[in-house]
mmCIF file of the N, C-alpha and C atoms, coordinates in Angstrom:
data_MODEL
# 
_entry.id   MODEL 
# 
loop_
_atom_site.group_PDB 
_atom_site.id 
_atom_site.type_symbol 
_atom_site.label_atom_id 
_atom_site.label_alt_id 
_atom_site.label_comp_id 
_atom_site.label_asym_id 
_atom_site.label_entity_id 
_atom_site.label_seq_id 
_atom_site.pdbx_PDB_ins_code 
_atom_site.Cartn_x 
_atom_site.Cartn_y 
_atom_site.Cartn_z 
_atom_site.occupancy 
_atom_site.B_iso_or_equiv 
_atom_site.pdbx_formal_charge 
_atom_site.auth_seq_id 
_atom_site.auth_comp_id 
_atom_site.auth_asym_id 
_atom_site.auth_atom_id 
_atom_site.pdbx_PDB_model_num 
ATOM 1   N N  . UNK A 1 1  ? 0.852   -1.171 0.000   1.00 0.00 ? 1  UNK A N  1 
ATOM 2   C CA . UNK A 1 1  ? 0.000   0.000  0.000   1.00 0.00 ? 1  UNK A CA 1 
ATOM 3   C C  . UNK A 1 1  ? 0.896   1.231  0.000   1.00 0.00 ? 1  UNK A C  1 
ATOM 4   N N  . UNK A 1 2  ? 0.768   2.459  -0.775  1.00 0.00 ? 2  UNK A N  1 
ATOM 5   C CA . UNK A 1 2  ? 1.398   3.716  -0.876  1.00 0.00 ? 2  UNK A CA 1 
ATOM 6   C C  . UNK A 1 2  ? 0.892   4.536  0.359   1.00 0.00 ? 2  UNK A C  1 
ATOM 7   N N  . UNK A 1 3  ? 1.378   5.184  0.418   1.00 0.00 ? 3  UNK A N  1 
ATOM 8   C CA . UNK A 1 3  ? 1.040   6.777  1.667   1.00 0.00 ? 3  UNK A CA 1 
ATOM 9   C C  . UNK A 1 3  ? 0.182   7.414  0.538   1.00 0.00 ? 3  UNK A C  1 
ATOM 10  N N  . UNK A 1 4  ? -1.201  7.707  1.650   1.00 0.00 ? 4  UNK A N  1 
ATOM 11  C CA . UNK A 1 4  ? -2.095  8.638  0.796   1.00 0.00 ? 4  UNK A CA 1 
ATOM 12  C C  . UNK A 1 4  ? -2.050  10.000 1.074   1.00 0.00 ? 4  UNK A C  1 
ATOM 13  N N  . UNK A 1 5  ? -1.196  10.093 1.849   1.00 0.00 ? 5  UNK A N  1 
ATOM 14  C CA . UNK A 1 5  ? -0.691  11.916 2.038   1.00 0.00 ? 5  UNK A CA 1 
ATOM 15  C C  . UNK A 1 5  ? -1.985  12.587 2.825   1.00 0.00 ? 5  UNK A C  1 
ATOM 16  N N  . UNK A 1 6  ? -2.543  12.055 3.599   1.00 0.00 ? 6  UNK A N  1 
ATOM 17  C CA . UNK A 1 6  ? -3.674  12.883 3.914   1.00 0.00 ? 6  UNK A CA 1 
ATOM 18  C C  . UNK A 1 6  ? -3.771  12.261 5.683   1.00 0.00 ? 6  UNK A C  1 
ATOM 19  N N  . UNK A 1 7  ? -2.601  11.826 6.395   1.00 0.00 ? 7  UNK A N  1 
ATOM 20  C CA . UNK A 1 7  ? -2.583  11.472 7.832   1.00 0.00 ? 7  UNK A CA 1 
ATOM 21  C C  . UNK A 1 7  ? -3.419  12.607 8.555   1.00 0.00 ? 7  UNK A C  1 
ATOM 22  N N  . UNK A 1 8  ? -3.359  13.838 8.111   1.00 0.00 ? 8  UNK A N  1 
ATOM 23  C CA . UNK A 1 8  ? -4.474  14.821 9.247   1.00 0.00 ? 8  UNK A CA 1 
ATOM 24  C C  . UNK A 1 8  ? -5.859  13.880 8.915   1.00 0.00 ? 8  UNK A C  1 
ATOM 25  N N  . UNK A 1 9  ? -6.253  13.311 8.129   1.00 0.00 ? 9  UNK A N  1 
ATOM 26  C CA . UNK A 1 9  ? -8.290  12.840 7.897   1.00 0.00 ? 9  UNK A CA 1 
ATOM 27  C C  . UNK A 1 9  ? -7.949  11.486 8.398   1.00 0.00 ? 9  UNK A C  1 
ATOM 28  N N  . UNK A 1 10 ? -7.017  10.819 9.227   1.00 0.00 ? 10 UNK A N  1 
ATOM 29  C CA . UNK A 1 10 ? -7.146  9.548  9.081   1.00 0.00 ? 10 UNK A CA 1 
ATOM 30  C C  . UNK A 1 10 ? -7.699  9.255  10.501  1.00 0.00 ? 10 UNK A C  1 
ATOM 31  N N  . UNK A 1 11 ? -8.156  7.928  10.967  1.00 0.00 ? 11 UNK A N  1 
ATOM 32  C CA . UNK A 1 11 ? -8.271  7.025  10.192  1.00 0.00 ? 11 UNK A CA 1 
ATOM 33  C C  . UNK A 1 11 ? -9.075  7.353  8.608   1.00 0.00 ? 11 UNK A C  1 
ATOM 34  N N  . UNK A 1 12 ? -8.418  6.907  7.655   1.00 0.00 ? 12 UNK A N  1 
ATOM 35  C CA . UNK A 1 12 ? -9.066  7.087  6.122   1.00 0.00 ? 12 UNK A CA 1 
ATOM 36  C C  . UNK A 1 12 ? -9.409  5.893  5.394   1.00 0.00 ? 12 UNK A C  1 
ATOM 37  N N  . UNK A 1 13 ? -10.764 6.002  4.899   1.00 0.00 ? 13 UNK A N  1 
ATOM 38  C CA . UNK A 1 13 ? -11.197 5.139  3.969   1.00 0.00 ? 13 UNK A CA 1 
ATOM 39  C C  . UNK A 1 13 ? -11.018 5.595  2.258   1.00 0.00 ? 13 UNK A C  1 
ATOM 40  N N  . UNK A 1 14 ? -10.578 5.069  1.164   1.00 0.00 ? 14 UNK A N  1 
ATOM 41  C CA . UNK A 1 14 ? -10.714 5.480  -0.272  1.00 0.00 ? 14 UNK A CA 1 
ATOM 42  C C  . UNK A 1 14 ? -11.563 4.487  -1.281  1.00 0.00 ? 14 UNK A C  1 
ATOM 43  N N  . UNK A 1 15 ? -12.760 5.239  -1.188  1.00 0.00 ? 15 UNK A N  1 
ATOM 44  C CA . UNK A 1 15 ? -13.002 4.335  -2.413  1.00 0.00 ? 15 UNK A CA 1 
ATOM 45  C C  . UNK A 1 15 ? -13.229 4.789  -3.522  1.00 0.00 ? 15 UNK A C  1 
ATOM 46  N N  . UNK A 1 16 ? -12.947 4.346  -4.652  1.00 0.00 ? 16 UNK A N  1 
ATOM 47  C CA . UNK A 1 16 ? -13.243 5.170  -6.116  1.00 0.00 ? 16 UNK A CA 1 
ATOM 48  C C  . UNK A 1 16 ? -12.701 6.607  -6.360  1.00 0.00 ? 16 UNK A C  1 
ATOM 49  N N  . UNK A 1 17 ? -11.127 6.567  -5.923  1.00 0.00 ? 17 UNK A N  1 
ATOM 50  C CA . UNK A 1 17 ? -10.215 7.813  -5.977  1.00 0.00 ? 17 UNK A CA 1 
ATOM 51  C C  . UNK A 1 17 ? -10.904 8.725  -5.024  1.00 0.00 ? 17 UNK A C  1 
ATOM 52  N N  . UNK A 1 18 ? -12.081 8.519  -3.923  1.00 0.00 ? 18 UNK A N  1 
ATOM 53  C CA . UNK A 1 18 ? -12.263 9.607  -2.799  1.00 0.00 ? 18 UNK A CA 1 
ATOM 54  C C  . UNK A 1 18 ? -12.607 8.935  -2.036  1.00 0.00 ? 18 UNK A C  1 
ATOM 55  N N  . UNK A 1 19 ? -11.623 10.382 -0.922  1.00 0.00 ? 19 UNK A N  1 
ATOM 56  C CA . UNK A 1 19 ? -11.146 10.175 0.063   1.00 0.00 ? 19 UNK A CA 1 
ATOM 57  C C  . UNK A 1 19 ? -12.336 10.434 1.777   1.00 0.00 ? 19 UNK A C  1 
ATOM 58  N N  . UNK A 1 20 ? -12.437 9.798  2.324   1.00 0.00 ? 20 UNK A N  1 
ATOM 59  C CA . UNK A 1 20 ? -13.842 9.712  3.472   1.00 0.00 ? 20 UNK A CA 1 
ATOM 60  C C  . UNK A 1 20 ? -12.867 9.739  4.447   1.00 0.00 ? 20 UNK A C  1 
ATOM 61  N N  . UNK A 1 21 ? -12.715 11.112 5.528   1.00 0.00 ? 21 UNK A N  1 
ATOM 62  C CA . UNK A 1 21 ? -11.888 11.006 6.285   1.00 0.00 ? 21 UNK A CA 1 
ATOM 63  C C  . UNK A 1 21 ? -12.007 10.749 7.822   1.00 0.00 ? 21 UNK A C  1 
ATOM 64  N N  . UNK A 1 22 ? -11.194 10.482 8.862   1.00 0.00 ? 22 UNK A N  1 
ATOM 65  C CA . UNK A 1 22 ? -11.975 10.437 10.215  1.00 0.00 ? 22 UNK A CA 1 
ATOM 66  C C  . UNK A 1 22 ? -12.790 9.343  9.791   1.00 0.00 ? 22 UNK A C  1 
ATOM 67  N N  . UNK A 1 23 ? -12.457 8.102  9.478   1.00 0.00 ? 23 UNK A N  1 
ATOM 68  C CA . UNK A 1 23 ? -13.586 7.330  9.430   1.00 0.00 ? 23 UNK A CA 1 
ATOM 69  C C  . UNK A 1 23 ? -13.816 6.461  10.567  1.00 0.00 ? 23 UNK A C  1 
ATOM 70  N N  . UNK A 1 24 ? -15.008 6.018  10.867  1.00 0.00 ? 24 UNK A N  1 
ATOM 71  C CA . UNK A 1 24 ? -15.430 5.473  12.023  1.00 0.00 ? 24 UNK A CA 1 
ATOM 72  C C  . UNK A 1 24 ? -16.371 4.438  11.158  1.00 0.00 ? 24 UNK A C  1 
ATOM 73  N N  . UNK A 1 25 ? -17.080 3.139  12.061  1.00 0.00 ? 25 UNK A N  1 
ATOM 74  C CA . UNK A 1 25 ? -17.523 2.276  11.610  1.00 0.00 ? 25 UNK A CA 1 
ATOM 75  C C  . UNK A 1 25 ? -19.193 2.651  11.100  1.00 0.00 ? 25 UNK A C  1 
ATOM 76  N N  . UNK A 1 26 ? -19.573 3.555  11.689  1.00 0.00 ? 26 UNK A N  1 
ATOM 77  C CA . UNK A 1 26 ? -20.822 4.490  11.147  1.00 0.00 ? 26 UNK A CA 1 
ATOM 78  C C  . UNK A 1 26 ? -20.662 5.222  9.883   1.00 0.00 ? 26 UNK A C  1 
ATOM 79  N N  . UNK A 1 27 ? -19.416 5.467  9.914   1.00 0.00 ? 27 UNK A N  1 
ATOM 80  C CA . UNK A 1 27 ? -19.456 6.389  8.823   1.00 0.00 ? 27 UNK A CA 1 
ATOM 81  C C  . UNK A 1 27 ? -19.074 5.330  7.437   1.00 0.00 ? 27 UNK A C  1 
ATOM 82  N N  . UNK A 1 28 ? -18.461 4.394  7.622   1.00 0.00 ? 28 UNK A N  1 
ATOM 83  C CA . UNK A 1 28 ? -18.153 3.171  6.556   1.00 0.00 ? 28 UNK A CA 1 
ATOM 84  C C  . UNK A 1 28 ? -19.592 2.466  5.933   1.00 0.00 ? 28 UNK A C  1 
ATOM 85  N N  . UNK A 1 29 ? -20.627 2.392  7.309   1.00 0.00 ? 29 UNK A N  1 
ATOM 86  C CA . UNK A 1 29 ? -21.313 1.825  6.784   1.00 0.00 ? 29 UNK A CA 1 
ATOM 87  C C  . UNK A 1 29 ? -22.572 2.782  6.437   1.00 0.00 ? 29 UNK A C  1 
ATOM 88  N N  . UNK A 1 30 ? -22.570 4.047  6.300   1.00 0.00 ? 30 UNK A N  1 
ATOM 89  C CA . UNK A 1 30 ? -23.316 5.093  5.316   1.00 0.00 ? 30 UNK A CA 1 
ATOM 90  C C  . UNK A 1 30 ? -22.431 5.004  3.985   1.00 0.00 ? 30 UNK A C  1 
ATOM 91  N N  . UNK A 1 31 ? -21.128 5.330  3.781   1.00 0.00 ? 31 UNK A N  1 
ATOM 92  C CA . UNK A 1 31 ? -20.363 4.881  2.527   1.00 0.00 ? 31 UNK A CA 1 
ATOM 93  C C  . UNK A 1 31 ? -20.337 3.317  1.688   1.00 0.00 ? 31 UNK A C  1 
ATOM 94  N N  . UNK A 1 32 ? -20.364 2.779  2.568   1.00 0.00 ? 32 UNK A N  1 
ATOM 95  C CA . UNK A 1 32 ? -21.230 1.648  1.614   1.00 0.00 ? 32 UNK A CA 1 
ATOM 96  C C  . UNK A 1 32 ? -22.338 1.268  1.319   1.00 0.00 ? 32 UNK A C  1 
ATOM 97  N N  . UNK A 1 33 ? -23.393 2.161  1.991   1.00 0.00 ? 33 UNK A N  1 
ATOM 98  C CA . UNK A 1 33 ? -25.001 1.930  1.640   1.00 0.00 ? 33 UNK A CA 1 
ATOM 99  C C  . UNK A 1 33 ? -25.018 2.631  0.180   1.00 0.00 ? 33 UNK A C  1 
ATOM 100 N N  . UNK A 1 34 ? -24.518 4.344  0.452   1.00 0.00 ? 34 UNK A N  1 
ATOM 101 C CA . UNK A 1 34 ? -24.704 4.632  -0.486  1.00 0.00 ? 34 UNK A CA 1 
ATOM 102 C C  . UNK A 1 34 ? -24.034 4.244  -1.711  1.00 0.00 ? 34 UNK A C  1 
ATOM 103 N N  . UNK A 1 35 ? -22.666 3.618  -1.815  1.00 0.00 ? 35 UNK A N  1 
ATOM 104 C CA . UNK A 1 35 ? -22.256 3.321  -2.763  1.00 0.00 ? 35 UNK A CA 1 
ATOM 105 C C  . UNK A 1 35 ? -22.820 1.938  -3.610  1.00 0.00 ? 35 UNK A C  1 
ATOM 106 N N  . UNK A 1 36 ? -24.352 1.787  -2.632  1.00 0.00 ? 36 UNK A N  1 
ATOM 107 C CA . UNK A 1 36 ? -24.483 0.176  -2.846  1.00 0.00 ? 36 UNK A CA 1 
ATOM 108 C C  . UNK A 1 36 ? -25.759 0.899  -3.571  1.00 0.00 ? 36 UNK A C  1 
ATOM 109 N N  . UNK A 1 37 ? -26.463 1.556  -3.231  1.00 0.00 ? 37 UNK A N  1 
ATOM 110 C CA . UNK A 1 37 ? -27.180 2.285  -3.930  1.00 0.00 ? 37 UNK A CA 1 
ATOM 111 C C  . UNK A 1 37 ? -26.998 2.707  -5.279  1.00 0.00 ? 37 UNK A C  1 
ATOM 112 N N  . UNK A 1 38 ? -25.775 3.575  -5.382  1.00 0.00 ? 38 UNK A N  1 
ATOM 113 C CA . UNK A 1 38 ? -25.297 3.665  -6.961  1.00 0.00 ? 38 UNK A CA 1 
ATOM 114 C C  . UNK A 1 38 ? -25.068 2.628  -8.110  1.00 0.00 ? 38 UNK A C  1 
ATOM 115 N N  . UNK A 1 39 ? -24.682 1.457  -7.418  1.00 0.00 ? 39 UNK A N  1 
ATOM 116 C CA . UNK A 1 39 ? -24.844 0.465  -8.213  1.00 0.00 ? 39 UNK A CA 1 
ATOM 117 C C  . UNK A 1 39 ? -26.004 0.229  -8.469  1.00 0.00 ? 39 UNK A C  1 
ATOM 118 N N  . UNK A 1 40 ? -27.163 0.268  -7.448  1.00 0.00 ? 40 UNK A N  1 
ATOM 119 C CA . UNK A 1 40 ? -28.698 -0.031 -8.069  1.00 0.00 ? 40 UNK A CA 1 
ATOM 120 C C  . UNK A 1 40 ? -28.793 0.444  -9.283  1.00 0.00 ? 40 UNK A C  1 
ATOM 121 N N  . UNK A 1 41 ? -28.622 2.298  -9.015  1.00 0.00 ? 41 UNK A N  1 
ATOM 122 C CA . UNK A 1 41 ? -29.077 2.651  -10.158 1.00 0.00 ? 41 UNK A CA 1 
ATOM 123 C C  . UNK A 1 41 ? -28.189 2.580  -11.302 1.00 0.00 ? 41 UNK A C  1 
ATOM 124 N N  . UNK A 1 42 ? -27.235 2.498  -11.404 1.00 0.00 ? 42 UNK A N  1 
ATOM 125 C CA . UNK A 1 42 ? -25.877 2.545  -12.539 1.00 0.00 ? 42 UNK A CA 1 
ATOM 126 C C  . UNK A 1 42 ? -26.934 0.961  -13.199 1.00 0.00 ? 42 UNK A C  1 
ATOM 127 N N  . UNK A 1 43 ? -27.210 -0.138 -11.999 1.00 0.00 ? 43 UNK A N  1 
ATOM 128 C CA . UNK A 1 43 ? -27.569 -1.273 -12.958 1.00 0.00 ? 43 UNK A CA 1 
ATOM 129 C C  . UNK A 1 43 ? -28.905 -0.929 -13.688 1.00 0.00 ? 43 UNK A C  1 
ATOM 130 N N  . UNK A 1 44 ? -29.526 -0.280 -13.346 1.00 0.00 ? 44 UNK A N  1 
ATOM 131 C CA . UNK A 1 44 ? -31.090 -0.036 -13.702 1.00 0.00 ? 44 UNK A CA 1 
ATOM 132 C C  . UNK A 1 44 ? -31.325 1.081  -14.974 1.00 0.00 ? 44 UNK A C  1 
ATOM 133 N N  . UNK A 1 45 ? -30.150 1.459  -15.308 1.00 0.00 ? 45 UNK A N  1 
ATOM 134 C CA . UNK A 1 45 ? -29.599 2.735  -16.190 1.00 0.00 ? 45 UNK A CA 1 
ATOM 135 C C  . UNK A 1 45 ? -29.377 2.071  -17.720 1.00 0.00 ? 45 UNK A C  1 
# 
């Protein structure tokens, strides 16, 4: 794994080149609802 240069937001999650900083296990699992969401619609598109 590389250094993502951004240790002030960490703990850090990246998904899809952005960056979710301060992450906590609440906040992971709003970032994957919604990203689970986008796939709904990306499939329904």
């Amino acid at each position: 794994m590389n250094c993502l240069g951004a240790c002030a937001l960490g703990p850090i999650l990246v998904v899809n080149e952005e960056y979710h900083g301060q992450i906590t296990i609440a906040k992971t699992n709003k970032v994957l609802a919604a990203l689970g969401k986008k796939v709904e619609t990306d499939e329904e598109a």
